[in-house]
C-alpha positions as CSV (number, residue, x, y, z in Angstrom):
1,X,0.0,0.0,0.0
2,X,1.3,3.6,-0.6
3,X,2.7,5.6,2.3
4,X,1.1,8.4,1.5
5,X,-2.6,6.8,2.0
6,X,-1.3,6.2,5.6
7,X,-1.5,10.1,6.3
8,X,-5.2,11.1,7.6
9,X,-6.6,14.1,6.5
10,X,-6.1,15.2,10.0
11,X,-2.5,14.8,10.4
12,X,-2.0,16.2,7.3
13,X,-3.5,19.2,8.4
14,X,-1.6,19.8,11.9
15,X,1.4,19.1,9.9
16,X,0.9,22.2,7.9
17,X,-0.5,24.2,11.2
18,X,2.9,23.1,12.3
19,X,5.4,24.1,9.8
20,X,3.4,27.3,9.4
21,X,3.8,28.2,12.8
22,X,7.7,27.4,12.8
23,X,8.1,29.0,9.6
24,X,6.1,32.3,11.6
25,X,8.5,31.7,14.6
26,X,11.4,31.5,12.9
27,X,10.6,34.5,10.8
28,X,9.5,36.2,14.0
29,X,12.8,35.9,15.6
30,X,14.8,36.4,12.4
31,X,13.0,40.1,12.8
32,X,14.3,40.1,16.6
33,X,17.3,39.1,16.1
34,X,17.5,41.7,13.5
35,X,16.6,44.6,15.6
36,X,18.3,43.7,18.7
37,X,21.9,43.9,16.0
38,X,20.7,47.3,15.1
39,X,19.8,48.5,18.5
40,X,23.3,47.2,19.4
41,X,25.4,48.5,16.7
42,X,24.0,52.1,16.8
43,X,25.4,52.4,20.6
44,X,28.5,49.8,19.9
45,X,29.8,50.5,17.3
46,X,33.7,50.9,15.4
47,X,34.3,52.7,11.8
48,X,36.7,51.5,9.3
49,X,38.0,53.2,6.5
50,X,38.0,51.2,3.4
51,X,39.0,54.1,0.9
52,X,42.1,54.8,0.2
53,X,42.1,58.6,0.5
54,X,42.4,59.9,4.0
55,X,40.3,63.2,3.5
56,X,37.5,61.6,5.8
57,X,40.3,60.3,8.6
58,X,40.9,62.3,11.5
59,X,43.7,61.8,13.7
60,X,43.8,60.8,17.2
61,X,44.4,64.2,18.1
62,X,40.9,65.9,16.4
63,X,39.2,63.2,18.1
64,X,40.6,64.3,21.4
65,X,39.8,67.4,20.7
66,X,35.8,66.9,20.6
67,X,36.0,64.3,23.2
68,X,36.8,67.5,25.8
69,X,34.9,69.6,24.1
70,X,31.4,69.5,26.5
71,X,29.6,72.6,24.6
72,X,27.5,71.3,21.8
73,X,28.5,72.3,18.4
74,X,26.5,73.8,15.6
75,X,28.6,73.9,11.5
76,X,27.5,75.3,8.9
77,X,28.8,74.5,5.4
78,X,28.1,77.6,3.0
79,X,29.9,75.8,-0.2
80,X,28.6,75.2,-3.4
81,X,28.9,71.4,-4.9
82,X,31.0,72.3,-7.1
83,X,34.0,73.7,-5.6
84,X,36.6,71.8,-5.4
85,X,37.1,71.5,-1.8
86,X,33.3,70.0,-1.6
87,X,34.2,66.8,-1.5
88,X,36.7,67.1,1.3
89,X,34.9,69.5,3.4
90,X,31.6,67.2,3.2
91,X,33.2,63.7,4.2
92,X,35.4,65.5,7.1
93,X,32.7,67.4,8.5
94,X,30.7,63.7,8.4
95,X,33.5,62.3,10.3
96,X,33.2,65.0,13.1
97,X,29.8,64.6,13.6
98,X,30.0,60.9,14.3
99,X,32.8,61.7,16.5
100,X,30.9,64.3,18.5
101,X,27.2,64.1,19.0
102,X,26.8,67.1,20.2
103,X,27.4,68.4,16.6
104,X,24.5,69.7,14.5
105,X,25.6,69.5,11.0
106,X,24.1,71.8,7.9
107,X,25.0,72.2,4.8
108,X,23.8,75.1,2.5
109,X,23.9,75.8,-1.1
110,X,24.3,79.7,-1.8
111,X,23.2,79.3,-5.2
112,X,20.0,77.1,-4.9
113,X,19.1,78.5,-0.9
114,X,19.4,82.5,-1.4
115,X,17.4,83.4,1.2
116,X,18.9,80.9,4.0
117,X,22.4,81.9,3.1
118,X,21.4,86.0,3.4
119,X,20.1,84.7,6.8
120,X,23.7,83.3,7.3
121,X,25.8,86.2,6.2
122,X,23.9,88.7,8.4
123,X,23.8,86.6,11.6
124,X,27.6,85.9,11.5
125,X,28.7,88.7,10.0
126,X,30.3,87.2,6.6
127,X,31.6,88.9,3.8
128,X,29.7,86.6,1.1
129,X,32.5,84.6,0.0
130,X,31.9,80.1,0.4
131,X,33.0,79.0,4.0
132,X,32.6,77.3,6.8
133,X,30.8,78.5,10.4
134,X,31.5,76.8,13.6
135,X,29.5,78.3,16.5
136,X,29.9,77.5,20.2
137,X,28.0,79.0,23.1
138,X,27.2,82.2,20.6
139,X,30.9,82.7,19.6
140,X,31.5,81.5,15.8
141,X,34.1,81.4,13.4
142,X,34.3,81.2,10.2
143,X,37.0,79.3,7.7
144,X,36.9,80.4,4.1
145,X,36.9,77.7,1.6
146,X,39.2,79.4,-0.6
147,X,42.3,79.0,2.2
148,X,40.7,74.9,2.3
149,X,43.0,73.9,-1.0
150,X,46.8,74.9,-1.2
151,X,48.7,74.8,-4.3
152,X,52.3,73.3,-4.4
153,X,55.2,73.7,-6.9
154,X,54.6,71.9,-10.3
155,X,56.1,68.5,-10.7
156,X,58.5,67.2,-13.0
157,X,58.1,66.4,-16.3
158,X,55.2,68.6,-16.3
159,X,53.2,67.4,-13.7
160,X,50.4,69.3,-12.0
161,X,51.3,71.4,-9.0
162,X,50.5,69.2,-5.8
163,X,47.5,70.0,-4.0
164,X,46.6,70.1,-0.5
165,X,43.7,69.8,1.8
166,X,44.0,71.5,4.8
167,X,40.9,71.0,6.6
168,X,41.4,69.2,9.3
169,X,43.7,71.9,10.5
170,X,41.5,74.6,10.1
171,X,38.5,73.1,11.5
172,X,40.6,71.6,14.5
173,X,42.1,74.7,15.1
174,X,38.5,77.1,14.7
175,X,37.1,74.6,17.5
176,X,40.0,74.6,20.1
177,X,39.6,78.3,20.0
178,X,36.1,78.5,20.3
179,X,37.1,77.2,23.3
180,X,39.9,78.8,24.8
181,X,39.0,81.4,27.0
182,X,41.5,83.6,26.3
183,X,43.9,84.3,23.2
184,X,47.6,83.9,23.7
185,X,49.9,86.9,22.7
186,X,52.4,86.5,20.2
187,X,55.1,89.3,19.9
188,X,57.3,90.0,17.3
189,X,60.5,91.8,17.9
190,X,61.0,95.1,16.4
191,X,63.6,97.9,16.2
192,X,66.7,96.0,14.5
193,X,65.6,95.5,10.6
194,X,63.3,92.9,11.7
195,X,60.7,91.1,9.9
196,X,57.2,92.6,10.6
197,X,53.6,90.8,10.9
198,X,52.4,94.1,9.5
199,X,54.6,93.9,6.3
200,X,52.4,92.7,2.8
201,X,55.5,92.8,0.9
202,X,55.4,90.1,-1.4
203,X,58.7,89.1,-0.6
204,X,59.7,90.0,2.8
205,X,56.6,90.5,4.5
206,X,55.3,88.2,7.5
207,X,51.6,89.1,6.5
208,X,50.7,85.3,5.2
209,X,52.1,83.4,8.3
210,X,50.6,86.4,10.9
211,X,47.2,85.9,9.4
212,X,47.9,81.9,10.1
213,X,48.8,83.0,13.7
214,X,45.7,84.8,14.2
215,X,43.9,81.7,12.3
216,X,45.1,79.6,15.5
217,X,43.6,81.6,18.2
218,X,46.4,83.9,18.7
219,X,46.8,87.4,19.0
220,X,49.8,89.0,17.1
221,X,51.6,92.0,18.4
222,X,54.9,94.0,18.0
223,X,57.1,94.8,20.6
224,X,60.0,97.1,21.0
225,X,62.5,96.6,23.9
226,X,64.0,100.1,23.5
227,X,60.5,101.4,24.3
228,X,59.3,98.7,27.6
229,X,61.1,98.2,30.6
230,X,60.9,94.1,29.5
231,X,58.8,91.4,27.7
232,X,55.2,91.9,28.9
233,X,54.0,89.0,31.3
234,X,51.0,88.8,28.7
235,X,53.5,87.4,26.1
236,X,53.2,83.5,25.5
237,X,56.0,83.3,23.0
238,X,58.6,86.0,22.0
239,X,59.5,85.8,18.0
240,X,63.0,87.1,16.5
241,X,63.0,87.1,13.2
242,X,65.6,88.3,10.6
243,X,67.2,91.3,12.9
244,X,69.7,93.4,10.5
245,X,71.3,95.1,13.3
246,X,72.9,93.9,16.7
247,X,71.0,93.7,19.8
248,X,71.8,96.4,22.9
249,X,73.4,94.9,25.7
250,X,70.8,96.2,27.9
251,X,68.2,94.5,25.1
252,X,70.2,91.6,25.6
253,X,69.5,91.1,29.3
254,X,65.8,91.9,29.2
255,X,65.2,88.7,26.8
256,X,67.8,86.4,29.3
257,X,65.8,87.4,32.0
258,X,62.6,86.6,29.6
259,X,64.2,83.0,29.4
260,X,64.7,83.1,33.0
261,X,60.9,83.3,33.7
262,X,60.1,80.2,32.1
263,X,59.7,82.2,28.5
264,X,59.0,80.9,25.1
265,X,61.0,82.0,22.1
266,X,61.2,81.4,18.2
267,X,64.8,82.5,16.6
268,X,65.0,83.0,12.9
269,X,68.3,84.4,12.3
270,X,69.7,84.5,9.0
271,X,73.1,84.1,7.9
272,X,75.7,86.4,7.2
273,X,74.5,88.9,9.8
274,X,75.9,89.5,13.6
275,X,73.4,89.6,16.1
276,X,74.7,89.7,19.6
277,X,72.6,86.8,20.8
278,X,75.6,84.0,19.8
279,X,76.6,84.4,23.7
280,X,73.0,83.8,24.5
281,X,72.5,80.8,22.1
282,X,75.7,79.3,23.4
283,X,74.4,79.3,26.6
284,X,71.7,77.3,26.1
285,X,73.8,75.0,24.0
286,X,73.9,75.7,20.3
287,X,76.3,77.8,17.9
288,X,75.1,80.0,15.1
289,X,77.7,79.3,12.5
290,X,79.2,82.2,10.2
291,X,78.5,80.1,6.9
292,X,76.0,78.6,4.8
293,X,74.9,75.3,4.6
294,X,74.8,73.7,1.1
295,X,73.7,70.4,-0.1
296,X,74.2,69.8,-4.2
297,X,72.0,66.5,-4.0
298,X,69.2,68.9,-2.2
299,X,69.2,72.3,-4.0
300,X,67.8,73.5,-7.7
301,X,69.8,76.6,-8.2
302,X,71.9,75.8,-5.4
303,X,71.3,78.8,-2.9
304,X,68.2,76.6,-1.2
305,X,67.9,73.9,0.7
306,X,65.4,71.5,0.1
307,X,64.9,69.1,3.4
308,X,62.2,66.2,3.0
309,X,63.5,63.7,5.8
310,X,63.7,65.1,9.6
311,X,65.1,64.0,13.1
312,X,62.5,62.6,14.8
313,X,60.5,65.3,17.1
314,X,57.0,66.4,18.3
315,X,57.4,69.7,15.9
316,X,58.3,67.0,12.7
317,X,56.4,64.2,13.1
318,X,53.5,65.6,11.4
319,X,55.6,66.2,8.3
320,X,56.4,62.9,6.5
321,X,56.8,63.1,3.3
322,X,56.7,66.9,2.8
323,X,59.4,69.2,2.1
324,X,60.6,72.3,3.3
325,X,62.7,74.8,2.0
326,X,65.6,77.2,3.3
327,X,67.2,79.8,1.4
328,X,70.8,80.4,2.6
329,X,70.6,79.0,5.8
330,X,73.0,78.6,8.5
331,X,74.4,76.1,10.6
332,X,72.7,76.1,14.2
333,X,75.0,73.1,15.7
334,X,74.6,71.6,18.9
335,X,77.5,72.1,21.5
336,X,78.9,69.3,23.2
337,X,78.9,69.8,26.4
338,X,78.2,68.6,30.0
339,X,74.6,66.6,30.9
340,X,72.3,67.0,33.5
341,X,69.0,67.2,34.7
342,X,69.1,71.0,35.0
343,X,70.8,71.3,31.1
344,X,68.9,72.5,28.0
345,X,68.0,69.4,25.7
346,X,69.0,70.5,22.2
347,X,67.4,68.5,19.1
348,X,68.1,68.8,15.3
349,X,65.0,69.7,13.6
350,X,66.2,69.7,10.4
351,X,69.1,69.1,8.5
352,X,71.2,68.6,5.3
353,X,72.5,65.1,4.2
354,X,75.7,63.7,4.1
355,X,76.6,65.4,1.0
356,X,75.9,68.5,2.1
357,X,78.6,71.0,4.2
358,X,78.9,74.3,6.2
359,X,80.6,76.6,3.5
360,X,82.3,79.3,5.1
361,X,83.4,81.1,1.7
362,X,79.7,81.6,0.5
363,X,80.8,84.1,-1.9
364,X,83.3,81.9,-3.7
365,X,81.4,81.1,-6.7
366,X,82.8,78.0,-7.0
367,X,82.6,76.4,-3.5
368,X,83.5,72.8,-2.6
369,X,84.0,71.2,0.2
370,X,87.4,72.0,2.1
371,X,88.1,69.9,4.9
372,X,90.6,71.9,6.4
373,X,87.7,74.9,7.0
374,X,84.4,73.5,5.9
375,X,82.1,71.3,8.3
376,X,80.9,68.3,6.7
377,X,77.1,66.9,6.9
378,X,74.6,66.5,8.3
379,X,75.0,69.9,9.7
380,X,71.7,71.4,11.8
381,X,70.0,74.2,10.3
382,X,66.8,74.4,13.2
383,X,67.0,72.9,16.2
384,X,64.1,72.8,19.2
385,X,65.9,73.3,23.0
386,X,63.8,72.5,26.1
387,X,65.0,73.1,30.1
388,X,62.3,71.7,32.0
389,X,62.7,70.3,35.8
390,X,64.4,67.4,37.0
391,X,63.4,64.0,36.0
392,X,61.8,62.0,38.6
393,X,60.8,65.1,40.8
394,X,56.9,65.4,40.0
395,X,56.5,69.3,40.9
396,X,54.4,71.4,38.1
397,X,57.5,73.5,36.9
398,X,56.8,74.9,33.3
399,X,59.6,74.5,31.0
400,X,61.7,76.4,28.8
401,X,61.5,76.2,25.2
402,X,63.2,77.6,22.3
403,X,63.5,76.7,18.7
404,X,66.4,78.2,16.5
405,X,66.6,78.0,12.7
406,X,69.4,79.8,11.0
407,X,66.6,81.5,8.1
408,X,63.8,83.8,8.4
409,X,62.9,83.9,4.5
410,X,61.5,80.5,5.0
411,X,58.2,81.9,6.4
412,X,58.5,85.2,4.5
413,X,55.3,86.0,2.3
414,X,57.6,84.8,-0.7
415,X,59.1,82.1,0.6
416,X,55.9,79.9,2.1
417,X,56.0,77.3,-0.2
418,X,55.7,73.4,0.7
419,X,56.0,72.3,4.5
420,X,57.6,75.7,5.3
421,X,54.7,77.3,7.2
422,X,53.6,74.1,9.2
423,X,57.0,73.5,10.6
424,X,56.9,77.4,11.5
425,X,53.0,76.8,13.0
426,X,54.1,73.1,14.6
427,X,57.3,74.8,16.1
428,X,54.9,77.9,17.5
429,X,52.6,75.1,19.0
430,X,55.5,73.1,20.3
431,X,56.5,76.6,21.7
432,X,53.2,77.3,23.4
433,X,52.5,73.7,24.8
434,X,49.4,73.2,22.3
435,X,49.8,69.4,21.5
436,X,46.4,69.2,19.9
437,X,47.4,71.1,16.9
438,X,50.6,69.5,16.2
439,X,49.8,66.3,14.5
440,X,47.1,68.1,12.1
441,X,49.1,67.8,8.7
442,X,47.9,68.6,5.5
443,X,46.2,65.8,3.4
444,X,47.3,65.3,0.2
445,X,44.1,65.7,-2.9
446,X,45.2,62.7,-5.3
447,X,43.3,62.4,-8.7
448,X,42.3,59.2,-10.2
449,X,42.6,59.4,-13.8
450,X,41.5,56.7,-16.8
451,X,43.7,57.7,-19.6
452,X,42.8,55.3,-22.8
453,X,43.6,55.2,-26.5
454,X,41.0,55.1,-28.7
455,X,41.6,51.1,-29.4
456,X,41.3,50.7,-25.5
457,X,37.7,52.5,-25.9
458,X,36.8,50.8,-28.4
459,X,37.3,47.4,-26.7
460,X,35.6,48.7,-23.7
461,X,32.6,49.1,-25.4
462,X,32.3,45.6,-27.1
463,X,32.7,44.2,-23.1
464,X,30.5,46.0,-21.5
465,X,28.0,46.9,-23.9
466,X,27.9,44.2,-25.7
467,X,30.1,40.7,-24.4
468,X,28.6,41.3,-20.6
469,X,24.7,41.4,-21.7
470,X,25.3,38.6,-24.6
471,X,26.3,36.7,-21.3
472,X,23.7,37.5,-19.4
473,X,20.9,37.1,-22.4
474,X,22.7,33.3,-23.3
475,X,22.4,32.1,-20.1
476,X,18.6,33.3,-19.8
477,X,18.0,31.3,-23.3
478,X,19.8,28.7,-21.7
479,X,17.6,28.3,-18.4
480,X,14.5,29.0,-20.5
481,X,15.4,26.1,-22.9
482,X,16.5,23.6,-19.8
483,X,12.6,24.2,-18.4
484,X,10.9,23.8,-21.5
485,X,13.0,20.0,-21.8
């Protein structure tokens, strides 16, 4: 007799009832299961970056940086889709506001949203142009997209100038001093041929890197010691930069006694001049050489000096793979000397190769190496020094800190070009104790370009317009024909 005759009517039935209801379980806690992941993974959660540009990463540092900030933040993007720092600017600002939720992210088109972005410029105050507002407790500040993208030299062989996104370090920057209380004072040294934060020369002017300065949350001022009886208490770091003339002995003393009260200061001393502050240098353990430092494997037209690899050091770290460049610089060697607890720690911050010297007959037009006179590489042209208290004694002494480089036209308005103003910003945050700025380098914007001859084309459109659907149309035909059979 059949098996299947066995099966009442009955049974039959409840087994149906049955796998129906397991079926309904099993899709009932397939839905469960489901939401419970969800629920989980939008409180437990980790982000990985699979693409292989790093304009959406942020580093360690950024994400500090929100992590302490309490105050709820509110962005606004004013950028148009086109621009070219769109892109950049839309999947950073992203990866803030996951880091942070107490960001409120908006972004607004002036061309398609008049109205909302007239509502914009008159409640900040804006002159019109694309950028980007971050408010905190009723202060803002703005960052214009033009300053987003920086230009580098052209490549070889005709290549397009590099390009680099800076936003992480503007946006970084516009929050920590949204919430800073109060703006640190940077002087600039005046009354000796200095260079001046006031000067727009094209050349010799510090204009650019002031208006960076003032970018960071600082406030830029001149000072003349002729005309004080000292450096201000109010000043967080003292800059010297390019003096023509000798110091005053009595000028001399006021910035010792600066040093002496745990003071911060930035030497950019170029060569070929006599300062009066060598004593002062070799005090705290480095000599200003009367030469220039040349490097034939590192120089164009030989009178710069081009320096891509650096000593390991808070202020360089962030600058792998970028180069800076030095016009005419001098040696700033470390002096061997006697170590303690209570010495200055001098490090190199940057300098030539191997193949590179300290000429001291710049003016020969012909200069070689001379072992007799010259000083063979790698010679120091910068160099960070640091006298802090004694190791193992935990007491809350604040350091002193100065960083020497034997060029100021390095952060002239002319001479800003590749890493040149972010080792001058990293060495004024080093100076200033403001770690969570120092490890915000510049991203570089890669392109991804399809170049193809026309035979190339041509043999891309026979696979995909026509090989990849014949596929897909055979093998339908083919299953169509197999259930007919």
């Amino acid at each position: 007799m059949d098996a299947r005759t066995s099966i009442s009517p009955l049974a039959s039935r409840l087994r149906r009832l049955l796998l129906r209801a397991n079926l309904a379980a099993v899709v009932a806690l397939s839905v469960v299961l489901f939401g419970m992941v969800n629920y989980l993974s939008l409180r437990h959660y980790d982000r990985f970056h699979w693409s292989g540009t790093p304009l959406a990463r942020i580093s360690d540092q950024s994400r500090l940086l929100l992590e302490n900030t309490a105050q709820d933040i509110r962005i606004v993007a004013l950028i148009r889709p086109a621009n070219e720092a769109y892109r950049g600017v839309e999947s950073l600002l992203q990866e803030y506001a996951v880091r942070s939720p107490g960001i409120s992210l908006e972004f607004v088109d002036p061309d398609r949203d008049r109205a909302r972005t007239e509502q914009l410029v008159r409640q900040y105050g804006l002159s019109g142009g694309e950028c980007v507002v971050f408010d905190i407790g009723g202060r803002h500040q703005s960052v214009a997209a033009a300053d987003l993208i920086e230009y580098g030299a052209s490549g070889a062989d005709g290549e397009p100038p590099r390009r680099e996104f800076r936003g992480e370090q503007y946006f970084s920057s516009a929050i920590y001093a949204l919430t800073q209380a109060t703006r640190p004072v940077v002087y600039f040294l005046q009354g000796h041929g200095d260079r001046s934060p006031d000067n727009f020369d094209r050349h010799a002017g510090y204009s650019r890197i002031a208006a960076r300065l003032r970018d960071q949350n600082l406030d830029v001022e001149r000072l003349d010691l002729g005309e004080t009886k000292g450096v201000p208490d109010r000043c967080a770091l003292l800059i010297v930069a390019g003096p023509l003339q000798e110091f005053a002995p009595f000028e001399i003393a006021r910035i010792r006694d600066y040093l002496d009260r745990k003071g911060r200061l930035l030497f950019l001393l170029d060569a070929r001049t006599k300062t009066g502050l060598e004593p002062l240098l070799q005090e705290w353990g480095v000599q200003l050489g009367d030469d220039v430092v040349v490097d034939e494997t590192r120089t164009l037209s030989g009178r710069e000096l081009h320096v891509a690899s650096y000593p390991p050091h808070a202020i360089t770290a962030p600058l792998a793979d970028l180069a800076s460049v030095f016009f005419l610089p001098r040696s700033v060697r470390i002096l061997a000397g006697e170590t303690g607890a209570d010495k200055p720690a001098v490090s190199p911050l940057a300098t030539c190769t191997s193949a590179g010297w300290a000429e001291f007959d710049p003016d020969d037009p012909s200069a070689h190496f001379d072992p007799q006179v010259d000083i063979p590489g790698p010679v120091p042209v910068a160099v960070a020094i640091e006298r802090g208290p004694v190791p193992g004694v935990h007491v809350q002494i604040r350091p002193t800190r100065l960083v020497v480089v034997g060029d100021s036209d390095f952060a002239s308005n002319g001479g800003l070009m590749g890493a040149n103003a972010d080792l001058f910003l990293n060495s004024v945050n080093w100076l200033l104790d403001r770690g969570e700025l120092l490890s915000l380098a510049p991203r570089a914007l890669e392109e991804v370009r399809l170049v193809m001859d026309a035979r190339q084309l041509r043999n891309l459109f026979w696979i995909v317009a026509v090989a990849l659907p014949g596929v897909v149309a055979a093998l339908g035909f083919w299953v169509a024909w197999r259930r007919r059979r």
